[in-house]
N, C-alpha and C positions, 0 to 999 in steps of 0.2 A: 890170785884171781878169785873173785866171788864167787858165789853160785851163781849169780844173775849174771855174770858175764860167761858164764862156760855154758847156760844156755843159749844163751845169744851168737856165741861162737858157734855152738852147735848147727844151731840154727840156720845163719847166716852159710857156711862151709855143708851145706847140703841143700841148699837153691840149685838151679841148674845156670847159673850168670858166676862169672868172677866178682868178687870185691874191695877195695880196696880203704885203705886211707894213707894221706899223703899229709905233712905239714903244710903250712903255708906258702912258704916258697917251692913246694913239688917234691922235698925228700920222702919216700916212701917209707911208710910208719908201719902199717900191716896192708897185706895180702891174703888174700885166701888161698886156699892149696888148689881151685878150679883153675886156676893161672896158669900150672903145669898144663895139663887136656887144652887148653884155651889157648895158651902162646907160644908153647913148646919150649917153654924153662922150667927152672924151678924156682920154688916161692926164695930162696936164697940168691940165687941170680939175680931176682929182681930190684931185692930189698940191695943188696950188695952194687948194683948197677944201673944207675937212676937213668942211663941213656937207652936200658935193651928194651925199654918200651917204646920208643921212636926209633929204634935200628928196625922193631919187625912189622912197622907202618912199610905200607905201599911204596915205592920211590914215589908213583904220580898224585899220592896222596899227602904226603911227609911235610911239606912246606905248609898247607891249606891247615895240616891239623894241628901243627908247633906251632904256628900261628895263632889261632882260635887257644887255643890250651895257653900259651902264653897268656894270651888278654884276659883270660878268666884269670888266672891267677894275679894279675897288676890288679884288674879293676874286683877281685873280687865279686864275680858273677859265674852262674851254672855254667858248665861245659855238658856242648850236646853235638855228638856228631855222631855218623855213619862213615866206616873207610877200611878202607881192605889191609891187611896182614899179612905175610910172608912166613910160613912155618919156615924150621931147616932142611924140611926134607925138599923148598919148594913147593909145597900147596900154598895155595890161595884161599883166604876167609872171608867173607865179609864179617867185622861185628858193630854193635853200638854200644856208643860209653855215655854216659852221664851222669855229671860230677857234680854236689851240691858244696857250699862254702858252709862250715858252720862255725857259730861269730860265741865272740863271752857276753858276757852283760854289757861290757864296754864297744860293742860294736867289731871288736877287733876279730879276724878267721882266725879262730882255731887251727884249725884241721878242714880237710876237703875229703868228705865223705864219696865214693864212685865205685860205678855198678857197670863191667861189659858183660855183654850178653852177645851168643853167635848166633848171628841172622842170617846165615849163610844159606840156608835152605829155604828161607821166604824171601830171602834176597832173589834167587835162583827163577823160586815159582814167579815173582813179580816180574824178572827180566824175563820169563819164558813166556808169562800173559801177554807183555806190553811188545815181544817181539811176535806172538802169535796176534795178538790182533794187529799189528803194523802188517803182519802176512796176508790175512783176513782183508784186511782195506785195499793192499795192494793188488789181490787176487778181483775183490769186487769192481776196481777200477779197472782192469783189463778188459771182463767179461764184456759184450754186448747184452748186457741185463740192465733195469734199474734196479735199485737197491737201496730201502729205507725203512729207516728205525726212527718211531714213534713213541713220546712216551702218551699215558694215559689220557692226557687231554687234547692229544693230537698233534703236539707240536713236535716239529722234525728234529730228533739229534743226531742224525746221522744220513747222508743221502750219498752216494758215487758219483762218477765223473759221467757216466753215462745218460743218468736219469736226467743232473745239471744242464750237460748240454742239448737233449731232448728241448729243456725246458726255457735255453738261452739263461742259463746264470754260473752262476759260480759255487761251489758245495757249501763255504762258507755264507754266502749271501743268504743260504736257506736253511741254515741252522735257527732253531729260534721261533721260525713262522710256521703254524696251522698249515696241516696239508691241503685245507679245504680252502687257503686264503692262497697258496703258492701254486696250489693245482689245477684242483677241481673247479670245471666248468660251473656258473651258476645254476643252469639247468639239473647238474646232477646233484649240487649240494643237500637236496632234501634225501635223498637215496643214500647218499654217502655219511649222511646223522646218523643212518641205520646202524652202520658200522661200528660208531664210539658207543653207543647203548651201548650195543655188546661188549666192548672191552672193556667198557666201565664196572659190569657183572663179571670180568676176568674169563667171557670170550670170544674166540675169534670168527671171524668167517674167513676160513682155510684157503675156500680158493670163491675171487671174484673178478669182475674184470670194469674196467672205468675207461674213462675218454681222457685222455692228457695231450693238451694244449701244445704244441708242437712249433718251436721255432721257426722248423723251415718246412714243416708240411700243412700246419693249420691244425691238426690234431690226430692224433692217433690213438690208437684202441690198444692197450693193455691186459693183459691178463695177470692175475696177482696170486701166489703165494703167502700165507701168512701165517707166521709162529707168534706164541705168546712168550713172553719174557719173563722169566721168576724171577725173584729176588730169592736169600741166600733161605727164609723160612716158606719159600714157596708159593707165592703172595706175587701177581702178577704187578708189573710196574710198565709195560708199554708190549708193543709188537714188532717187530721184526718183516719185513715183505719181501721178495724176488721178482721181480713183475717181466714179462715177457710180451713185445711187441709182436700184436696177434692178428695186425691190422691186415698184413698183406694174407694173414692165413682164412680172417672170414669174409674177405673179397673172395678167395678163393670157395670158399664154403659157399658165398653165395651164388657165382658163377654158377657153381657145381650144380646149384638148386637151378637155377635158371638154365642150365643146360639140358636137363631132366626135363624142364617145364619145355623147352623147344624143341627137345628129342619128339615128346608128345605131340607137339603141335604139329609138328614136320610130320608124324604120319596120320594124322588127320589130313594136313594139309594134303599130302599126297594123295591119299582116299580119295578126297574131295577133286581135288586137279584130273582123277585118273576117269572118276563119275561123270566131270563135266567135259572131259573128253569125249568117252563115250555116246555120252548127250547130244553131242553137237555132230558129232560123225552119223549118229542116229538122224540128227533132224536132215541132215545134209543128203543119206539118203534116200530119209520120204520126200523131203521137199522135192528134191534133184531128181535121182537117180530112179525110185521106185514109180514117182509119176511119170515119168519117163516114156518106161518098160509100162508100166498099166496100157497107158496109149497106144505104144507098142502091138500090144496084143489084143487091145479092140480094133485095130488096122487090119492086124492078120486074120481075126475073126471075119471083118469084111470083105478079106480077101479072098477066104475059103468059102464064102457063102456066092460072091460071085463065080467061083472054081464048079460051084455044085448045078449052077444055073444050066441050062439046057444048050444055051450057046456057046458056055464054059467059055466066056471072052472076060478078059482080066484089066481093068482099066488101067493104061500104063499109068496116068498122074496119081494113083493109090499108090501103087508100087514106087513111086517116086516119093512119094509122103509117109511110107514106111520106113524105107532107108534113110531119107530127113531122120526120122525120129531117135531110127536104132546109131544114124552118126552121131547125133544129139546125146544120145544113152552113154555113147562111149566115149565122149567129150568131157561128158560132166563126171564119169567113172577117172578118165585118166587124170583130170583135175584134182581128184578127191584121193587119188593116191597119189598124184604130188605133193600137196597139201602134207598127206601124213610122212612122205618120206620123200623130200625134192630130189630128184638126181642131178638138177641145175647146182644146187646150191653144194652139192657133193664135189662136182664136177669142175666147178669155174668160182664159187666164192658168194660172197653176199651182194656184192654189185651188180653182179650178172641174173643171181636171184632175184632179188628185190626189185630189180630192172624190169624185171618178165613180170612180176607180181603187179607190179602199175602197169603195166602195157596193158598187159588183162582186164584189170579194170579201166582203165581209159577207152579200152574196147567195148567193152560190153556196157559201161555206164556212165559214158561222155564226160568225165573226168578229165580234166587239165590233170599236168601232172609233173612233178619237178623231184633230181633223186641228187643227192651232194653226199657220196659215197668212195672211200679207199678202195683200190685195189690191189692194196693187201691182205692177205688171207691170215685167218685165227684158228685156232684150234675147233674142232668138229664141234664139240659141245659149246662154244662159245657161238660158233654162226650159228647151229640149230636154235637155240634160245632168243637170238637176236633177228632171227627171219618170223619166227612164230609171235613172236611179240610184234614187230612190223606188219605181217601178216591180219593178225589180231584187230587190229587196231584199222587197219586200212578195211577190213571187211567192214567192222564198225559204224566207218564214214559211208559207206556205198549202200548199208541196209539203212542206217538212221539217221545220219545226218544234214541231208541234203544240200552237200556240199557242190561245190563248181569246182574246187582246185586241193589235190594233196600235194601238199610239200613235205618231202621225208628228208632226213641229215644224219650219218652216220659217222663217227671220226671214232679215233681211239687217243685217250687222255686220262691220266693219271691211274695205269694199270687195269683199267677195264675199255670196253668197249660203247658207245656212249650214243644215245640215238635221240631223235625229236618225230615226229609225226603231228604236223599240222594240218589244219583243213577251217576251212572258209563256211562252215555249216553253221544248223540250226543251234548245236549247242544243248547241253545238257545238265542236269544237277546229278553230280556223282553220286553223293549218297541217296537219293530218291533212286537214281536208277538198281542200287544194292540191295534197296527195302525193298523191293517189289517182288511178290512171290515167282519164282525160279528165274530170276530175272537170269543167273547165269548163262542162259540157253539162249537169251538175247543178245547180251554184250558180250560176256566171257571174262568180264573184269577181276572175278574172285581168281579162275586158276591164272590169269596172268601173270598177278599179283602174286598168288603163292607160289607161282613154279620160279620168277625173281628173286623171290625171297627165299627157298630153298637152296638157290645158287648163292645166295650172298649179294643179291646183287639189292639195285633201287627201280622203283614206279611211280610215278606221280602223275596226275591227271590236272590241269589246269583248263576248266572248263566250264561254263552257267550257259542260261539261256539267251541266246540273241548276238553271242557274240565268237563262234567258233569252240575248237575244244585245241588244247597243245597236251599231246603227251610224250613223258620224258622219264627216259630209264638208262640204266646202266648195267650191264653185265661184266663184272671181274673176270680177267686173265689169271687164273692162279700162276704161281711157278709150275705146279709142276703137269700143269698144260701146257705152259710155256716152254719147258723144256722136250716137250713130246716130237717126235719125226713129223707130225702135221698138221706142224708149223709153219708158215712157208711164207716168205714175202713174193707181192712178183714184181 
């Protein structure tokens, strides 16, 4: 042996790979001693027994690789493969072998130079990547999330079963395509350039939220998670997202805002309803009750000044126009506290109510008068709100509109209680009469309206000049008025 080959041996017999060489037809010419650690023989075994190198191939690999090994050798060509090994103790290896042909001047193989090497442990980490990201996909297609991975210029390598069918497609269908061109509404596309600036500069905007185009809802609101992607020197190559349907959450947010804003209005509203109550019990008793009494007691003044006269004779038709007045005083007193708390309407229902309410006026203000009314009874706060609104409105026609006929209609349909008040009068412009300074002490239109509206309920006014007014509201039955003790059909 030369010197140049006892370095070369050296050499070669301290790689961390086995080596070999083989004749031309596969008799083994040398071995390295890595063979022993590598195949669990000895470098004699091997050389001695040209088969123990395909007895410690795989069984499920042994055909695929005497095969391929064969061929090289006929056609003289590289052998390259990857296949598992069999120690004696029973372990399992991955390694790789490749074999090169080397020829004389004449073209003809020498010898087959060959290098295995154990990849057992990158074998290992690759089956543990590709079955961790098989886990990974499988995990993202379960979740109710989307999930997509972007490389740097936007286009989709990777999207779940969730985001697809959001989207009406297939995961495969959107590999490939611009999120801006698969997603994104046109309206947002300028918003959403925002975004690739940044990744372009390696980065993200963490957390954002988009509108995505929605198969079966028209579109839905996302909110988005975003990681940046390294590559192995750190060096970003795309982004990663989690996105979460946020739709139903800032309906709720907005509600939430809008409930806030009605909490507020409602005690406004109320304030206002409780002022223009006031108001009106106010004018009802100067107009009414306090002129009345004034009268009243310029009579009795009269009375006691005839009392003081010297014949002290009292003229009965004074005394008779006194008590006129004071039955008058208490007519219009008992009136005004039916008004605020009817005992009819307690008593016997809104029929019976509303009945006596036009009678009244038909009496006092030549009113025709017609009532299309159940006699079935609603829960207390249901009649009260439907008599006061009746009431309301009928006062209305008698002071302003110079009507000849009220037709009222009360029925109950589709969970509320449901009413009309029409009249054959002059007629009005709704919103003129609301501009007009305190007009509510005129019509009463405003608390009507908000004490409706506070109930949940509807008011509408359909009304101009010259051609009558129809108004038309609705007061809700809740459940759980409805299930109250009174309740009561008759």
């Amino acid at each position: 042996m030369t010197e140049t080959e006892a370095l070369y041996r050296a050499l070669i017999e301290r790689i961390p790979a086995a080596t070999y060489v083989d004749g031309p037809d596969g008799t083994p010419v040398y071995v390295s001693p890595q063979i022993e650690d590598l195949y669990g023989c000895s470098r004699d075994e091997w050389m001695r027994h040209t088969g123990v190198w395909q007895q410690r191939v795989h069984p499920e690999d042994r055909a695929r690789v005497r095969e391929a090994w064969e061929a090289s050798l006929r056609d003289g060509t590289e052998f390259s493969d990857e296949y598992r090994i069999l120690m004696p103790d029973g372990a399992q290896r991955w390694v790789q072998e490749h074999a090169t042909p080397l020829r004389d001047d004449s073209g003809h193989v020498r010898v087959v130079q060959g290098v295995i090497t154990d990849v057992t442990d990158s074998h290992r980490a690759e089956v543990a990547e590709r079955r961790a990201e098989q886990v990974l996909r499988e995990m993202l297609d379960a979740i109710p999330l989307a999930a997509v991975i972007e490389d740097m210029d936007g286009h989709i390598v990777y999207c779940n079963q969730h985001l697809a069918g959001v989207l009406g497609r297939r995961p495969d269908e959107l590999l490939g395509q611009h999120w801006l061109e698969a997603v994104a509404l046109e309206s947002r596309r300028e918003v959403e350039r925002g975004y690739y600036e940044l990744l372009g500069r390696g980065e993200v905007m963490t957390t954002s939220e988009s509108v995505v185009p929605s198969r079966a809802d028209g579109e839905r609101r996302y909110g988005w998670w975003t990681a940046p992607l390294l590559d192995t020197d750190g060096r970003p190559w795309g982004a990663a997202s989690i996105g979460l349907d946020v739709t139903e959450h800032r309906i709720s947010e907005e509600a939430l805002r809008e409930s806030e804003t009605r909490r507020r209005r409602v005690l406004g509203m109320v304030l206002r309803a409780e002022d223009a109550e006031r108001s009106r019990i106010a004018v009802e008793l100067h107009d009414d009750t306090v002129q009345v009494l004034t009268a009243t007691l310029v009579s009795l003044d009269r009375l006691a000044a005839m009392a003081r006269r010297e014949d002290g004779e009292v003229d009965p038709g004074e005394v008779e126009r006194v008590r006129e007045i004071v039955y008058e005083a208490t007519e219009r007193t008992r009136r005004l506290m039916f008004e605020l708390r009817p005992q009819l309407l307690e008593a016997q229902g809104l029929r019976v109510a509303v009945g006596a309410l036009l009678d009244e006026a038909a009496d006092e203000s030549g009113l025709e008068v017609s009532l299309d009314a159940p006699g079935s009874r609603f829960p207390p706060a249901v009649e009260d709100m439907v008599y006061r609104v009746v009431r309301e409105a009928v006062q209305n026609v008698r002071k302003h509109a110079g009507a000849h006929h009220i037709a009222v209609r009360l029925f109950e349909e589709g969970g509320a209680v449901r009413g009309t008040v029409a009249d054959d009068g002059r007629g009005f412009d709704p919103q003129g009469v609301r501009d007009r300074p305190r007009a509510y002490l005129h019509v009463g239109l405003d608390a009507v309206t908000e004490r409706l509206w506070l109930a949940g309920g509807e008011f509408t006014i359909d009304a101009e000049p010259g051609r009558g007014t129809e108004v038309t509201f609705a007061v809700p039955i809740t459940r759980a008025e409805a299930g109250s003790g009174s309740y009561r059909s008759a």
